[in-house]
N, C-alpha and C positions, 0 to 999 in steps of 0.2 A: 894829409892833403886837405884835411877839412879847416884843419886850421890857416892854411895858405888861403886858401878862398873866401874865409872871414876877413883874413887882411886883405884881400883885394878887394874883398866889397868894398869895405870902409872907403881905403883909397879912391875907386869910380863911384862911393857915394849910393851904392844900389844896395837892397834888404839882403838878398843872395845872388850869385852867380855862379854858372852853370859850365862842364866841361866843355859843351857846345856853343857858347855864348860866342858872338864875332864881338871882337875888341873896339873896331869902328862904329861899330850901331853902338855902344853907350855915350851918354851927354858930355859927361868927363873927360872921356879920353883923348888928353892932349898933351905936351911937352911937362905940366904940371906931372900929371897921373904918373909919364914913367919916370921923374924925377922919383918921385915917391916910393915908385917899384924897386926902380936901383937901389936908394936908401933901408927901405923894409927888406930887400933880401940880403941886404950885408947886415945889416942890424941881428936878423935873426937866422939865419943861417951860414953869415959868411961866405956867402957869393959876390962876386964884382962882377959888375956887367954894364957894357955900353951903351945907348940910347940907342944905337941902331940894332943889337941885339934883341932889345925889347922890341921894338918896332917890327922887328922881323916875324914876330908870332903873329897869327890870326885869330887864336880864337884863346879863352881861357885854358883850355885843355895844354895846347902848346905853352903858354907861361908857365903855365906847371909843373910841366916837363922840363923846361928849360931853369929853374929856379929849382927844380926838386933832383935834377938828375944828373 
């Protein structure tokens, strides 16, 4: 999982991010960021996922979940 969260820093541009983190309060987080999201988890795990899939999470913890599970 730690490794999932290093790629989503990168992605929203932040040092760390947190299981609690709200997706909305980062600067990044726009159509850009879950283009990227989609991308990095097929890339690296072979998941496909929708824009609105992503959007559906609220906080990092749910991406996680939803990327990891």
């Amino acid at each position: 999982m730690e490794e999932l969260k290093d790629k989503l820093s990168e992605i929203l541009e932040e040092e760390t991010v947190n299981d609690t983190d709200v997706l909305e309060d980062f600067e990044y987080w726009d159509s850009l960021a879950i283009l990227g999201i989609i991308s990095m988890a097929y890339e690296n795990y072979k998941k496909t996922f929708k824009a609105a899939d992503i959007r559906a999470c609220a906080t990092i913890g749910d991406l996680c979940k939803l990327i990891l599970g």
